[in-house]
Legacy VTK file of the C-alpha trace (Angstrom):
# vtk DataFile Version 3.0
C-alpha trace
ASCII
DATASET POLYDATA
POINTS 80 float
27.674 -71.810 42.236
27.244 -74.294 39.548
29.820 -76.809 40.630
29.522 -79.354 43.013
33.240 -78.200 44.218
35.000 -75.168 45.043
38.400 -75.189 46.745
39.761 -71.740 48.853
42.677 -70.484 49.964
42.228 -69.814 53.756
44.865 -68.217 55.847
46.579 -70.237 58.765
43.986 -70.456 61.604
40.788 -70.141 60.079
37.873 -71.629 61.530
35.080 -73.673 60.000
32.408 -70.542 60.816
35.144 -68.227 59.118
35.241 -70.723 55.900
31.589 -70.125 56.352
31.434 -66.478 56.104
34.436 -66.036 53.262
32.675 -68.750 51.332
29.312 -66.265 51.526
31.162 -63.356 50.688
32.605 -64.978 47.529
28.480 -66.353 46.615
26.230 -64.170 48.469
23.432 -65.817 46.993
24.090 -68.477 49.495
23.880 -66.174 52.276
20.606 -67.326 53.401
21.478 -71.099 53.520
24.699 -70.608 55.353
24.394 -68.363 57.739
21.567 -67.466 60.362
20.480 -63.995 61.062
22.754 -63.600 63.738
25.417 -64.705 61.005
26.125 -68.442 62.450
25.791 -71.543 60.912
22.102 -72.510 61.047
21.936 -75.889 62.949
19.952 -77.429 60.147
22.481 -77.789 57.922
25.349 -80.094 58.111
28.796 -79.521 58.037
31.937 -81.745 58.083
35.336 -82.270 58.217
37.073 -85.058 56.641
33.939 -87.001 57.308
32.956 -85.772 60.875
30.621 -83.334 61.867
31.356 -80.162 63.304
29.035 -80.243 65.461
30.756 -83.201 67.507
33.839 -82.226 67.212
35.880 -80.858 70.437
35.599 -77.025 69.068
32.400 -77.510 66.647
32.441 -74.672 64.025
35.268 -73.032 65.947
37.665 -76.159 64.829
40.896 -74.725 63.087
41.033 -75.738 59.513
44.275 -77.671 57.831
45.036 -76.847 54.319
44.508 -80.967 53.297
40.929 -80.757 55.082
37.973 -81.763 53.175
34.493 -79.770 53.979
31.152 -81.055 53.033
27.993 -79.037 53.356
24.497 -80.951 53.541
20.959 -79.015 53.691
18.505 -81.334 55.656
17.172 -84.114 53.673
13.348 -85.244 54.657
11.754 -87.988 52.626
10.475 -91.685 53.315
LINES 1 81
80 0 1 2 3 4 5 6 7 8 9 10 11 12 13 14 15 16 17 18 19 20 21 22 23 24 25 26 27 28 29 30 31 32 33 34 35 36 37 38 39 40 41 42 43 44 45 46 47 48 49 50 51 52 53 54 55 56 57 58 59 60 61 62 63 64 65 66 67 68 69 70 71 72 73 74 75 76 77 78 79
């Protein structure tokens, strides 16, 4: 991508899988981070909105996306 931002225009009522999927289609060489082979959002990775993740949120990935939301992607991070 190199940038550490990217901002899209998503029509009304898009989901945070669907943001998922556009985003690949736009940089398909990020295909293979994003998506799983069943083409959902591998549970490794981390994704939030406006500082909570998906993944505890009421609808997880299939939360509805506001135009003033901020996303964040994190791959897993190992270290010690």
């Amino acid at each position: 991508m190199g940038q550490k931002t990217v901002e899209l225009n998503l029509p009304a009522g898009t989901t945070a899988i669907q943001l998922v999927r556009m985003f690949v289609r736009d940089y398909p060489a990020m295909k293979a981070e994003l998506l799983d082979k069943e083409g959902n959002f591998p549970a490794h990775m981390k994704f939030f909105i406006n500082g909570r993740q998906a993944e505890y949120l009421p609808d997880m990935m299939n939360t509805v996306l506001n135009p003033e939301d901020k996303i964040d992607i994190f791959p897993p991070v190992g270290g010690g």
